[in-house]
C-alpha beads as a LAMMPS data file, in Angstrom:
LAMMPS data file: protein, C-alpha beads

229 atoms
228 bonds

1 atom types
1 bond types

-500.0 500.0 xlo xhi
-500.0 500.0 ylo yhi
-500.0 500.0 zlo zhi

Masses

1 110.0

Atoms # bond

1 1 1 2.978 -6.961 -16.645
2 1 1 2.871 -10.611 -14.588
3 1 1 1.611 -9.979 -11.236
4 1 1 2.738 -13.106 -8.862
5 1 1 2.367 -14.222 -5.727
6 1 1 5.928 -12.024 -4.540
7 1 1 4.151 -9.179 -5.743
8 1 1 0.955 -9.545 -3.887
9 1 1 3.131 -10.476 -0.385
10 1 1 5.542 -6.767 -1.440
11 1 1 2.175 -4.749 -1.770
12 1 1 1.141 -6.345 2.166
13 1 1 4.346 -5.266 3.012
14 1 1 4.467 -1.955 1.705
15 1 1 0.644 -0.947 2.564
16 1 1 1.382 -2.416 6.644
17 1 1 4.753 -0.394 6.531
18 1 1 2.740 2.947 5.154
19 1 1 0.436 3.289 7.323
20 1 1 -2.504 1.977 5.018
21 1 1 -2.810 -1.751 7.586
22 1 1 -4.016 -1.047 10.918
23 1 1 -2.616 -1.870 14.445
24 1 1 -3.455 -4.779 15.243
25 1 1 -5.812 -5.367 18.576
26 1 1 -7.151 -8.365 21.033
27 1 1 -10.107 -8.256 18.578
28 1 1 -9.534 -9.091 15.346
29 1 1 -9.720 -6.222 12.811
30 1 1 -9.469 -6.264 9.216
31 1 1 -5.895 -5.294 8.403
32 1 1 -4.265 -4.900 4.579
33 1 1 -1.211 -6.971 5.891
34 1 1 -3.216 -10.085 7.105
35 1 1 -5.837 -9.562 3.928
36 1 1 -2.865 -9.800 1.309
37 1 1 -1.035 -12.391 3.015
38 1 1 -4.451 -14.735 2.774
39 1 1 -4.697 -13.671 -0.757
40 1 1 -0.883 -14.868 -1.454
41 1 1 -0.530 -18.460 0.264
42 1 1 -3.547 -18.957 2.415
43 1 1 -5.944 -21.947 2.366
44 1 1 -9.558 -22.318 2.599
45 1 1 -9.766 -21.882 6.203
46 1 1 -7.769 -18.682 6.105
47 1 1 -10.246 -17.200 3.477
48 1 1 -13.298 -18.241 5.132
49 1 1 -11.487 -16.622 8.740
50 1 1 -10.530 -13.689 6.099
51 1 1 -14.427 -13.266 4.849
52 1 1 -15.549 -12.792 8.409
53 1 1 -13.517 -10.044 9.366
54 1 1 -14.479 -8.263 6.166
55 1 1 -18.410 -8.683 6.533
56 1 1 -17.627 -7.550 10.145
57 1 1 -15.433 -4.629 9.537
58 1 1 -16.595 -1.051 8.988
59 1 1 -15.319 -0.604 5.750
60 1 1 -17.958 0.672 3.092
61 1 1 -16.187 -0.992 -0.096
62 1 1 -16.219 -4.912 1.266
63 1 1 -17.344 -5.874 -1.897
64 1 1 -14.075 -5.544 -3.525
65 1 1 -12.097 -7.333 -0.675
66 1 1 -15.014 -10.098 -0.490
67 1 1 -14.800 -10.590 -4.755
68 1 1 -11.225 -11.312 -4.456
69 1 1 -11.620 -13.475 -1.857
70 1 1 -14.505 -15.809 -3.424
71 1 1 -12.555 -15.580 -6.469
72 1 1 -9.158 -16.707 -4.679
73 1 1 -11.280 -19.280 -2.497
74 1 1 -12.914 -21.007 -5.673
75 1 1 -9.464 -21.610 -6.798
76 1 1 -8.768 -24.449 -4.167
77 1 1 -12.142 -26.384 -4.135
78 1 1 -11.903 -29.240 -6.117
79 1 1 -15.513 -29.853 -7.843
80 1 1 -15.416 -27.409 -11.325
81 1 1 -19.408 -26.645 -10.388
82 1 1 -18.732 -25.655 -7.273
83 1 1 -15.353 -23.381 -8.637
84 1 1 -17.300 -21.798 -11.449
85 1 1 -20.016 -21.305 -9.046
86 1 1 -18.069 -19.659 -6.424
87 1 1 -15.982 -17.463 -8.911
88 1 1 -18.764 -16.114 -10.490
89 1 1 -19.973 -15.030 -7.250
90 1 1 -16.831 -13.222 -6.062
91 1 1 -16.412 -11.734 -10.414
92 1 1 -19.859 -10.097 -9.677
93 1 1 -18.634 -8.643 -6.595
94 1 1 -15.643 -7.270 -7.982
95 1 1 -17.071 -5.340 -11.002
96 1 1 -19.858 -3.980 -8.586
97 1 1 -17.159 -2.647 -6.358
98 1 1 -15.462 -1.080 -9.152
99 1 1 -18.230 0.474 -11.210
100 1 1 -18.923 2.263 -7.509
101 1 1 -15.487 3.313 -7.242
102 1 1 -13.965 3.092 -10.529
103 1 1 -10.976 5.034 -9.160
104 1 1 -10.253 2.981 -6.339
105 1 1 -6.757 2.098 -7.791
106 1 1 -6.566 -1.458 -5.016
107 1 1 -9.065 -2.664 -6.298
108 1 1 -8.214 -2.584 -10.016
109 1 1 -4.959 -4.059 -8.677
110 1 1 -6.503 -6.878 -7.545
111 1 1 -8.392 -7.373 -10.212
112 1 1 -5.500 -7.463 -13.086
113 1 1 -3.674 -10.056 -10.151
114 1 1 -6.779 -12.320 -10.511
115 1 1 -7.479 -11.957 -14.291
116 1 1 -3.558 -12.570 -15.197
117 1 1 -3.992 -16.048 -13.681
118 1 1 -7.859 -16.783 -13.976
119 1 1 -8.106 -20.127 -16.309
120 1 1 -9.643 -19.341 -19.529
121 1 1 -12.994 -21.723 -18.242
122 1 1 -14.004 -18.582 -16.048
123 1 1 -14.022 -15.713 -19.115
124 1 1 -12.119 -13.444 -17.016
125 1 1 -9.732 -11.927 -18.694
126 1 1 -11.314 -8.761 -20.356
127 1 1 -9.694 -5.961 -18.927
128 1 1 -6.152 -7.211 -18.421
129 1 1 -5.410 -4.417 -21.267
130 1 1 -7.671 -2.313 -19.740
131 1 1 -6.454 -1.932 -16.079
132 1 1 -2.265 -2.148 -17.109
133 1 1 -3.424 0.865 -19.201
134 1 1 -5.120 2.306 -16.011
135 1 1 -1.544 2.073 -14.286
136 1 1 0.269 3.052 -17.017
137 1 1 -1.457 6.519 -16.638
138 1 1 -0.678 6.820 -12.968
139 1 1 1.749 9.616 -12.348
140 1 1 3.477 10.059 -8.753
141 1 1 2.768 13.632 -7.372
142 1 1 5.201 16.643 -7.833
143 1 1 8.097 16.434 -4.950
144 1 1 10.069 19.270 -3.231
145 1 1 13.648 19.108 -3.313
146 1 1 14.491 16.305 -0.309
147 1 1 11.484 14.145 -1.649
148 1 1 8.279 15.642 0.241
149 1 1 4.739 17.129 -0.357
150 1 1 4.350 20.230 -1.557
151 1 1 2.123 22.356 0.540
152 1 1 1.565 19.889 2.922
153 1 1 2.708 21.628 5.521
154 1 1 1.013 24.941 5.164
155 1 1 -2.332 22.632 5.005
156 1 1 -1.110 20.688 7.931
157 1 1 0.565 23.182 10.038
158 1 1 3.895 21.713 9.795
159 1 1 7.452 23.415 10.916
160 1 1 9.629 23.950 8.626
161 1 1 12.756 23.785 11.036
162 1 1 15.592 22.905 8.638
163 1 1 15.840 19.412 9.900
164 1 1 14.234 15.986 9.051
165 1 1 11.990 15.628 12.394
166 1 1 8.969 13.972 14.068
167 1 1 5.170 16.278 14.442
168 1 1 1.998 14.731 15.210
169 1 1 -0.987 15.296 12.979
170 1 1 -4.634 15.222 13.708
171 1 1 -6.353 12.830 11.637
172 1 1 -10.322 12.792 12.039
173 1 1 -10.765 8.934 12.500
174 1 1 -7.260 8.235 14.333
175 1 1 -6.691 11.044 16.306
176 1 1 -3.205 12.159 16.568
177 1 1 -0.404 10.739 14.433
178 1 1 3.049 10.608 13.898
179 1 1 4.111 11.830 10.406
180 1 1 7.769 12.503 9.410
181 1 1 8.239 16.398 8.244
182 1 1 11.411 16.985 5.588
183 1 1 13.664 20.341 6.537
184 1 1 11.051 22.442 4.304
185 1 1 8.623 21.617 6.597
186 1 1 6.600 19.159 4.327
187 1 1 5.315 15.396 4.961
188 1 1 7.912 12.695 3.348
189 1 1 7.829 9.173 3.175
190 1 1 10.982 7.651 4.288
191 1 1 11.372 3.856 2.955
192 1 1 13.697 2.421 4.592
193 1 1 16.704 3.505 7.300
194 1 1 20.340 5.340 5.245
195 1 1 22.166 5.187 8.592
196 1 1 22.655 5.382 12.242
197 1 1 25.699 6.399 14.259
198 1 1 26.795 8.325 17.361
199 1 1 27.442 11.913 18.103
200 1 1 29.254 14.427 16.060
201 1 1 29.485 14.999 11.975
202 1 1 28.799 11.873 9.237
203 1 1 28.973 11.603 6.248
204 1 1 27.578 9.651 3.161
205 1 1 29.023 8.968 0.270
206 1 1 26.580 8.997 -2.416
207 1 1 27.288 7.518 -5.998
208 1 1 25.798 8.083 -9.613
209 1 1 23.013 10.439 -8.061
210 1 1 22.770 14.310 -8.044
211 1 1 24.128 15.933 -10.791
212 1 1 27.496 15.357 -10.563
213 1 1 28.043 11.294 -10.917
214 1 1 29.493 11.747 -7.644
215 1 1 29.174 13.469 -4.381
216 1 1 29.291 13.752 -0.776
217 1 1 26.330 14.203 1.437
218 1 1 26.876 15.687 4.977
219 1 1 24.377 14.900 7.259
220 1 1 24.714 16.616 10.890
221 1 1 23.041 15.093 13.907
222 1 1 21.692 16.915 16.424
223 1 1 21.241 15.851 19.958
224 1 1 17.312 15.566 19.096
225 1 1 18.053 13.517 16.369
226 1 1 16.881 15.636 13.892
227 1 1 18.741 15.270 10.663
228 1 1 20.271 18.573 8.720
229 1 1 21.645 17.739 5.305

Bonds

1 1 1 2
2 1 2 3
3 1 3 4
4 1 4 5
5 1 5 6
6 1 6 7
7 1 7 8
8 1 8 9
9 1 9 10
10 1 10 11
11 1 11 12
12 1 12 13
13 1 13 14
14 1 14 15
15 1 15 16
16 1 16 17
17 1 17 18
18 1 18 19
19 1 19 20
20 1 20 21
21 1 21 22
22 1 22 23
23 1 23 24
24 1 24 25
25 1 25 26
26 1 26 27
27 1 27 28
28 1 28 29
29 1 29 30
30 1 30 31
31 1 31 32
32 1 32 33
33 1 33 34
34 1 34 35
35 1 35 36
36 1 36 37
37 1 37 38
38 1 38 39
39 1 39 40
40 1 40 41
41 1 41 42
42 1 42 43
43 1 43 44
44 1 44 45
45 1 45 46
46 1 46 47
47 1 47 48
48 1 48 49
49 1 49 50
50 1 50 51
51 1 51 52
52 1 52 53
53 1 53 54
54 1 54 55
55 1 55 56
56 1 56 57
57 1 57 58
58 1 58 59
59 1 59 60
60 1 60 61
61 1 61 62
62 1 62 63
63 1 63 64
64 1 64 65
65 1 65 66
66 1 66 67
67 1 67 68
68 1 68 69
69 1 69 70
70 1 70 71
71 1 71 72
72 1 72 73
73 1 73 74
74 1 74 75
75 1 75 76
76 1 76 77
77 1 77 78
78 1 78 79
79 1 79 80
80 1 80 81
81 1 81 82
82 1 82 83
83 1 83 84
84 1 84 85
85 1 85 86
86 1 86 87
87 1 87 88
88 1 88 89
89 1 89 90
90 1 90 91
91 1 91 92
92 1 92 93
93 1 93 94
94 1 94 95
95 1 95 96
96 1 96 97
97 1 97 98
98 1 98 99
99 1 99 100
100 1 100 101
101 1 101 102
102 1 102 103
103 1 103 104
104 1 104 105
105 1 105 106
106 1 106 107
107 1 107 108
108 1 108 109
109 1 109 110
110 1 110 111
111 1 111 112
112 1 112 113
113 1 113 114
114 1 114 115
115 1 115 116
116 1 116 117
117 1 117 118
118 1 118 119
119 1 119 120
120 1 120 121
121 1 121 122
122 1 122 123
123 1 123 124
124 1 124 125
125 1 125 126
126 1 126 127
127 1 127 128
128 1 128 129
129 1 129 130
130 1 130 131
131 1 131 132
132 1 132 133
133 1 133 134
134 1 134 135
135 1 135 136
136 1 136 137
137 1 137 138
138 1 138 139
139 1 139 140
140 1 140 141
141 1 141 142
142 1 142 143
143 1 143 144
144 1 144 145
145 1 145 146
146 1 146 147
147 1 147 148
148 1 148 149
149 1 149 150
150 1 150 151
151 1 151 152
152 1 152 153
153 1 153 154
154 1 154 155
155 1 155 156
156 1 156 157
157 1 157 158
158 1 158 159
159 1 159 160
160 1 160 161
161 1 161 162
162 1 162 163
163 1 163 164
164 1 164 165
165 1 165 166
166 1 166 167
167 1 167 168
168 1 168 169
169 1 169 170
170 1 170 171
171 1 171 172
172 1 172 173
173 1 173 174
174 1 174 175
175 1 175 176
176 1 176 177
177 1 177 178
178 1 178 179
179 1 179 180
180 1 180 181
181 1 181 182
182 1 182 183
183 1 183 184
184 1 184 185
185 1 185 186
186 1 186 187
187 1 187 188
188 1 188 189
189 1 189 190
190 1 190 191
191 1 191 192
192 1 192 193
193 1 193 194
194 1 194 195
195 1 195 196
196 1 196 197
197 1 197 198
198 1 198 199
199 1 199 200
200 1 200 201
201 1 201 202
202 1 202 203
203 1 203 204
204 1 204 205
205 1 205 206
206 1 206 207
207 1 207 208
208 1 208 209
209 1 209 210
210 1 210 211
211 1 211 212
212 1 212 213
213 1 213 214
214 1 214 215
215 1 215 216
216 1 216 217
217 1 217 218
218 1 218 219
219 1 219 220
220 1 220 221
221 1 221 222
222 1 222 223
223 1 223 224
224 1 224 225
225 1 225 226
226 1 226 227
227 1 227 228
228 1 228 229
């Protein structure tokens, strides 16, 4: 498993789009987005920029973020003391983040990223095995029948109205949020639009999926634009 620089930029896009980055502000805050876009094609400048935001965030696990940046940073200088110097720095920082949150599945992400295309001067290359093994055991959660959480809802409070809708949900840090609810009244992840259209019935045709190889899918709209398969 090759990790390159496309898959870096798809994980910024994927953690922005999920919620994981956050808005962005007049003051700069340390967002997932702007952190793996630095870590995919930016230059020295960008890291050091990059480094400040992280020592001035409020996030308790810098140490991970700031490894991977030392280590990506020591990379472009050109004098091999000064590289070795500067990746050893950001390797310690790494493992210390990890061995206080061995579970903390970004961060052993970043690490196999780094290892897979560490030179062999730097000895870094230990737990390639280790951390694809760490992934291979990763299972996705169970999923109700249109692709949601099960018991989400009854945790959350959710209505289960029959329709793909819109709720807002407390969080304790963020305050109120918008989360999309399936027709059972769980929280889904929707990624990425089927289809838009007017008024009245539409349908999608739906191919090799289901158990049939083939079938229809009627989707009604509602006024609300709630959507009733």
């Amino acid at each position: 498993m090759k990790i390159d620089k496309w898959t870096i930029y798809f994980v910024a896009v994927f953690l922005a789009v999920s919620g994981f980055a956050k808005t962005a502000s007049a003051q700069q805050k340390f967002e997932k987005s702007g952190f793996y876009n630095v870590m995919s094609s930016g230059g020295i400048q960008e890291i050091d920029n990059e480094l400040a935001i992280v020592e001035s965030s409020s996030l308790s696990n810098k140490e991970g973020y700031d490894g991977a940046l030392l280590m990506k940073k020591a990379g472009l200088l050109r004098k091999p003391k000064e590289k070795l110097k500067l990746f050893k720095s950001g390797r310690i920082k790494m493992e210390t983040a990890l061995l206080a949150d061995n579970e903390n599945t970004e961060f052993h992400f970043l690490r196999l990223a780094i290892e897979e295309h560490a030179p062999k001067i730097v000895k870094y290359h230990a737990d390639i095995e280790k951390d694809k093994a760490y992934y291979a055991a990763l299972r996705a959660p169970e999923r109700d029948i249109y692709g949601g959480l099960p018991g989400s809802g009854e945790k959350l409070g959710l209505k289960r109205t029959g329709f793909f809708h819109v709720e807002k949900i407390k969080d304790a840090k963020r305050g109120e949020l918008p989360a999309l609810v399936d027709p059972t009244g769980n929280l889904f992840f929707q990624l990425g639009l089927c289809a838009m259209g007017g008024g009245g019935d539409s349908y999608t045709y739906v191919a090799d999926r289901g158990i049939n190889s083939e079938e229809t899918v009627r989707f009604n709209y509602t006024a609300t634009g709630n959507h009733h398969v």
